[in-house]
C-alpha positions in Angstrom: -26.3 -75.7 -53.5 -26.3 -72.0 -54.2 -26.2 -68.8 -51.6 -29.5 -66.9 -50.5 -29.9 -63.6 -51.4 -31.8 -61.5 -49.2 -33.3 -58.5 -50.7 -34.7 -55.9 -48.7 -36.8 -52.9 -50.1 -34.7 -49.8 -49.3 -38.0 -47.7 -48.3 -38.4 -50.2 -45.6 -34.5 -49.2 -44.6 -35.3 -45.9 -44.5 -38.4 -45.4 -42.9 -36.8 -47.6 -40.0 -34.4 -44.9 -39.7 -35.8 -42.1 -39.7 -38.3 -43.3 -37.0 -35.1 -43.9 -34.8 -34.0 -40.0 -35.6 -37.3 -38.9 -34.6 -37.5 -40.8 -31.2 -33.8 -39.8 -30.7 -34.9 -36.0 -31.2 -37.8 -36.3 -29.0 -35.7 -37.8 -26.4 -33.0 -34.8 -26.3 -36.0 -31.8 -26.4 -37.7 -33.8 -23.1 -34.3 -33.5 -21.8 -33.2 -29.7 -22.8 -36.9 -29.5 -21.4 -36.1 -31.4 -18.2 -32.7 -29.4 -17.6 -34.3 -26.1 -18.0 -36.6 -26.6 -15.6 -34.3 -28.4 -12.4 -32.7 -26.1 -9.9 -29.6 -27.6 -10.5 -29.4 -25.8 -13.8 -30.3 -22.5 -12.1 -28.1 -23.1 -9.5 -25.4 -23.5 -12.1 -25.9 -20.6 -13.8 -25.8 -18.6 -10.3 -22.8 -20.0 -9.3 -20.8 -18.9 -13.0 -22.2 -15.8 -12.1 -21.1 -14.8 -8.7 -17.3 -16.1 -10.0 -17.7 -13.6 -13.0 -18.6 -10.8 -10.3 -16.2 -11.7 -7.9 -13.5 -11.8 -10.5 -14.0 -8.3 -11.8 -14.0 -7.1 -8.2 -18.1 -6.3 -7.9 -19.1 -6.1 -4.2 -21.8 -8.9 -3.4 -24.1 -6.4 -2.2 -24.6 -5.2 -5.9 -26.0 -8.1 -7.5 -27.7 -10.1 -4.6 -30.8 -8.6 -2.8 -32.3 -10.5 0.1 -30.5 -13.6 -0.9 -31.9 -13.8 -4.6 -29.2 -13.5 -7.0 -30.2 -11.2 -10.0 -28.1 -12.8 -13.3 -29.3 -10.4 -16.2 -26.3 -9.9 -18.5 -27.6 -6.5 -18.4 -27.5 -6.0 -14.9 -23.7 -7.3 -14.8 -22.9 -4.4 -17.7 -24.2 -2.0 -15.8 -22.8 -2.7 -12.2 -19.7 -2.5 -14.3 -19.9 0.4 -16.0 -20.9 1.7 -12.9 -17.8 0.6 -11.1 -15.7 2.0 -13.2 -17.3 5.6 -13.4 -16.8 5.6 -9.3 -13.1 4.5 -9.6 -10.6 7.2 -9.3 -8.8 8.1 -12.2 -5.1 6.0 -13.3 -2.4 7.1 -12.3 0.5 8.1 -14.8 2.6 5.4 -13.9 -0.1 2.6 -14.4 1.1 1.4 -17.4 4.5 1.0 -16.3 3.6 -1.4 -13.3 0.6 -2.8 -15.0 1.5 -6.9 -14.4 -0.3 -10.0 -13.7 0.9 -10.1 -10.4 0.2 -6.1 -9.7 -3.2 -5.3 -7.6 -4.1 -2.1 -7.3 -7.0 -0.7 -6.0 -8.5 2.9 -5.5 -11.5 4.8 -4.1 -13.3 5.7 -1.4 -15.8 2.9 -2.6 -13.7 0.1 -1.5 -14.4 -0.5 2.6 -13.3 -4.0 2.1 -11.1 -6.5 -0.3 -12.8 -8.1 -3.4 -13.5 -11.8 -2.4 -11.3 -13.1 -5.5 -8.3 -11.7 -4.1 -7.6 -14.6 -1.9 -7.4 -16.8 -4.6 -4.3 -15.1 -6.6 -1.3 -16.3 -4.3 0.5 -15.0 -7.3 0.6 -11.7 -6.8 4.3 -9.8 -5.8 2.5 -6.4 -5.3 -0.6 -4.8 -3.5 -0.7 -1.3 -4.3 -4.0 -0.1 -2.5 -5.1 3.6 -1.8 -7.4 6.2 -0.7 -9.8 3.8 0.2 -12.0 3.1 3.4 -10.8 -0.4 4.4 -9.7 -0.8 7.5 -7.8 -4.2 7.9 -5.9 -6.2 6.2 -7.1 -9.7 6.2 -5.2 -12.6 7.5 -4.8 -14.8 4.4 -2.4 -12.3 3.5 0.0 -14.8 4.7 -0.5 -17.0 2.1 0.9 -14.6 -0.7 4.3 -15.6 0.1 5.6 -13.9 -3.6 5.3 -10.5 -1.9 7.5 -7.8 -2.6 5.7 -4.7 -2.2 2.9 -4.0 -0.2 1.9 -0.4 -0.8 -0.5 0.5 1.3 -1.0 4.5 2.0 -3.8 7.2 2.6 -6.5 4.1 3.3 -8.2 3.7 7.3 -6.1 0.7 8.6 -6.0 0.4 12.4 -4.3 -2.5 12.4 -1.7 -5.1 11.2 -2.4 -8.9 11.2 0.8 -10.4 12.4 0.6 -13.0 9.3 2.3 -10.2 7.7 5.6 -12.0 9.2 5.4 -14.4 6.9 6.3 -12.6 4.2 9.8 -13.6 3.8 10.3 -12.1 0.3 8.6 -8.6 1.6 10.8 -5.8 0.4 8.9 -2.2 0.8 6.1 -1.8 3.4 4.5 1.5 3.1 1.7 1.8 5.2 1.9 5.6 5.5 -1.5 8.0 6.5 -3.4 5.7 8.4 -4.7 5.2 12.0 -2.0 2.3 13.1 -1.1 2.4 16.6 1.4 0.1 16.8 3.7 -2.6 15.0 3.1 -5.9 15.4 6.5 -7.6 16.2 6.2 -10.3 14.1 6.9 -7.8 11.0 10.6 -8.3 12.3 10.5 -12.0 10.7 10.3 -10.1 7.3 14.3 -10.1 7.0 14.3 -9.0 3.4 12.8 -6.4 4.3 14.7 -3.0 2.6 12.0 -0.1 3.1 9.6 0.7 6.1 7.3 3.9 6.0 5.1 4.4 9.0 4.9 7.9 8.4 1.5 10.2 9.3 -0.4 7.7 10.8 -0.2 10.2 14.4 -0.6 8.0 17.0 2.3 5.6 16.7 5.0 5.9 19.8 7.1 2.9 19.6 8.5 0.1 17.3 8.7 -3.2 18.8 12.2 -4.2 19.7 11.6 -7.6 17.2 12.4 -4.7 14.3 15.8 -5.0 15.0 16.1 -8.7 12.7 16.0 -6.4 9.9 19.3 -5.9 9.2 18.8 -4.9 5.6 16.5 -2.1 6.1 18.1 1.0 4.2 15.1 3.9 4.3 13.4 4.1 7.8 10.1 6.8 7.8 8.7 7.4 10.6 7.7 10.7 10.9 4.5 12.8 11.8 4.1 10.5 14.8 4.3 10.6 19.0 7.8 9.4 19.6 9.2 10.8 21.8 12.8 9.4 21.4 14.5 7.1 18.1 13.2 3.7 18.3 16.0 1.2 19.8 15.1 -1.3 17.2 16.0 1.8 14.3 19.4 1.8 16.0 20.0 -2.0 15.8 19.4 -1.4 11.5 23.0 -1.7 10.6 22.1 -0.8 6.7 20.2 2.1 7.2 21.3 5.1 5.2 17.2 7.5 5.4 15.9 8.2 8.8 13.2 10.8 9.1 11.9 10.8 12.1 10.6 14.3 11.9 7.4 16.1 13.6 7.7 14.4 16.9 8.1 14.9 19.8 11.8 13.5 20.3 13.9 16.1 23.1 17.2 14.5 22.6 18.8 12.1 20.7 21.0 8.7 21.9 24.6 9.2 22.5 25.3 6.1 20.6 23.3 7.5 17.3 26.4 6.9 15.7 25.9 3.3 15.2 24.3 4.1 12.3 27.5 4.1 10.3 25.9 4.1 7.2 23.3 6.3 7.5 23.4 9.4 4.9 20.2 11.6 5.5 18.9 12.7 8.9 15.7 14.1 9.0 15.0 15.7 12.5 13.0 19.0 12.1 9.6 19.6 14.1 11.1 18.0 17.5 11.7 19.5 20.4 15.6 18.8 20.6 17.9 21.7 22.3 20.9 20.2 21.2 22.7 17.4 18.9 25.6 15.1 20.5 28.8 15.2 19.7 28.6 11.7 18.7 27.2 12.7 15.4 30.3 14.0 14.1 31.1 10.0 14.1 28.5 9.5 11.1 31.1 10.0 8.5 28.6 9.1 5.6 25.7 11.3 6.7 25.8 13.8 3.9 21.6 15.3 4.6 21.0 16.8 8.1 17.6 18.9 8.8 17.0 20.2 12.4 14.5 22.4 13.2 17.2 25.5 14.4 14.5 27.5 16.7 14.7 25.8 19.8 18.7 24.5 19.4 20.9 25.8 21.6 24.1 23.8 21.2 25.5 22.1 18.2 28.4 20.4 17.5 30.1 23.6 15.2 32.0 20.9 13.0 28.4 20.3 11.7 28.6 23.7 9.5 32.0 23.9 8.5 32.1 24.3 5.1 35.0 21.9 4.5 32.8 18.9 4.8 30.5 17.5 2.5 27.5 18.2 4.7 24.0 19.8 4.0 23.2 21.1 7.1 19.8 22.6 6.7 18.3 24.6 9.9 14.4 25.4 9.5 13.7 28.4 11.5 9.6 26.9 12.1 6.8 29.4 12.5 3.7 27.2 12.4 0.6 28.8 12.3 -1.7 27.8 15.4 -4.8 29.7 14.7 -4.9 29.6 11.1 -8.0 31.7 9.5 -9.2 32.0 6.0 -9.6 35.3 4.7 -13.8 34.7 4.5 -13.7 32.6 7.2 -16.0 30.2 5.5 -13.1 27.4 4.1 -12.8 24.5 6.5 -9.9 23.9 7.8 -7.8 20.7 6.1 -7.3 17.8 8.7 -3.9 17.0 10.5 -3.2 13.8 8.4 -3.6 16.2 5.1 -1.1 19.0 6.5 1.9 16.5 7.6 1.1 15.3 3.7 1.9 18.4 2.5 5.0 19.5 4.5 6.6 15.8 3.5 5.7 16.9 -0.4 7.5 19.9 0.2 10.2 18.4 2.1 10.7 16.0 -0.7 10.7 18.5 -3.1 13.3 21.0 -1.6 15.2 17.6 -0.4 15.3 16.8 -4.3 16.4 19.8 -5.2 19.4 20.4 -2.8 21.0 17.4 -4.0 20.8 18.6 -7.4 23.0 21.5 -6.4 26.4 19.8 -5.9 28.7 22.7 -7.9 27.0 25.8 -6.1 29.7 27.3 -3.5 29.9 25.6 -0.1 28.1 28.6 1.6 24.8 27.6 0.5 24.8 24.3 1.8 23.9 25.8 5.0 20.6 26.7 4.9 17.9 28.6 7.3 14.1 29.8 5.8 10.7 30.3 6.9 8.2 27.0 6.2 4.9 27.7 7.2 2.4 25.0 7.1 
């Protein structure tokens, strides 16, 4: 008995085929059809577009009006190029600290942190300024990579006191703003090396909790209200800067000499009459600048010309009813004229250490600084 052979017409094959193609077609356009009409779609798209915006740093208010969200490719090109025309221009050193775990931010645009930064726990440095936030929100503590927070010239009135649990902080600048006080819990930071809380006015004290920070070597704290050095500043066994300038300190502790290793003193713009004899103990202090018009008594080993001291006397005549010549100019704010005397500070500073072969004479210095 033989085998069957089937035999089939391939036209029949083919036509079977090609009606399976077709329904399958059909099928997928009712469904692109389907998708592009459900909300879920829509929502989708919504949702990829708020992280875009968000991740380039675009305030929420630009691209969401009365709760509809506007996603026009054009109208994300735009709010950028927009962005960036407002932002103040790079600074020099940009590319040198430019980094995946740098943030920096700029302009009197920003009154508040982009949403996205709370998701890069990455990041070692904030470097924020001129802007008009004012706080510094509390998820700060869970960036616990921190090194540097730089954080001058914005309008912070306030520290959250997560910022204690950044136990790899290094440098905390928050210099020129409205702070009022420390909160104590910054004396957890123990890693901490620098601490400028300079020009922010109104600060008179340091809690005593500072004095945990035992590597702490520069200390700024000037263009403030205190009225004598912080006993937390005298418990920094490291320190070798202290500028406690413009304030309104009258004397200073016997026991200043604690600070064994401090090297510069910065102390002009007080109110002090004289210096203790206990300074003569600070055998590294190599920088000392007094304000010399109210001083009456001095230790005279201070400007003897045998020792490796700068002592640098400013004879002060601030100007107290300053005019412009037309009498039209306004008038720069306090916070902008304690920047400029710390420029020029830092400048002439600079520049006096520069001079180490000059004769010993001219380390002792008295001129006019008007502000």
């Amino acid at each position: 008995m033989g085998h069957k052979v089937v035999v089939f017409d391939i036209s029949v094959v083919r036509a079977l085929w090609e009606t399976r193609v077709k329904k399958h077609k059909a099928r997928q356009k009712k469904e692109a059809e389907r998708l592009e009409k459900s909300a879920l779609e829509r929502i989708k798209e919504e949702w990829n577009f708020v992280a875009e915006c968000r991740r380039k740093g675009i305030p929420q208010a630009q691209y969401c009006k009365n709760g509809f969200i506007d996603t026009s490719v054009r109208l994300l090109e735009k709010i950028e190029r927009n962005t960036l025309a407002r932002q103040s221009p790079l600074p020099k050193d940009r590319g040198k600290r430019s980094s995946p775990f740098v943030f920096e931010l700029s302009g009197e645009h920003w009154k508040e942190l982009p949403d996205s930064l709370k998701e890069q726990t990455h990041l070692k440095e904030w470097h924020i300024s001129n802007t008009l936030i004012q706080s510094i929100p509390t998820y700060i503590e869970l960036f616990q990579a921190m090194r540097i927070l730089n954080l001058p010239k914005n309008q912070l009135s306030s520290l959250p006191a997560e910022i204690g649990c950044l136990k790899n902080l290094k440098e905390l600048n928050v210099s020129f703003n409205h702070l009022k006080s420390i909160p104590p819990e910054l004396g957890d930071c123990e890693n901490l090396e620098r601490l400028d809380c300079s020009g922010n006015l109104e600060l008179t004290e340091l809690p005593f909790e500072l004095s945990n920070l035992k590597q702490v070597t520069f200390v700024d704290i000037s263009a403030n209200k205190f009225s004598s050095v912080p006993i937390c500043v005298l418990r920094m066994s490291n320190l070798q800067w202290l500028d406690i300038s413009n304030n309104s300190l009258t004397d200073l502790p016997q026991d200043i000499d604690r600070l064994e290793e401090l090297q510069s003193f910065l102390l002009y713009k007080n109110k002090l009459t004289y210096l203790p004899y206990s300074m003569l103990n600070l055998k590294k202090l190599t920088l000392l600048v007094v304000s010399g018009d109210r001083l009456v008594e001095l230790p005279t080993a201070l400007c003897d010309s045998s020792t490796p001291l700068k002592f640098v006397s400013l004879m002060d005549n601030p100007l107290d009813n300053t005019q412009s010549q037309d009498g039209d100019e306004i008038m720069e704010s306090e916070q902008d004229r304690q920047h400029f005397d710390k420029e020029f500070m830092k400048a002439y500073i600079e520049d006096l250490k520069e001079r180490e072969s000059v004769p010993s004479y001219t380390t002792k210095v008295s001129f006019s600084l008007q502000l």
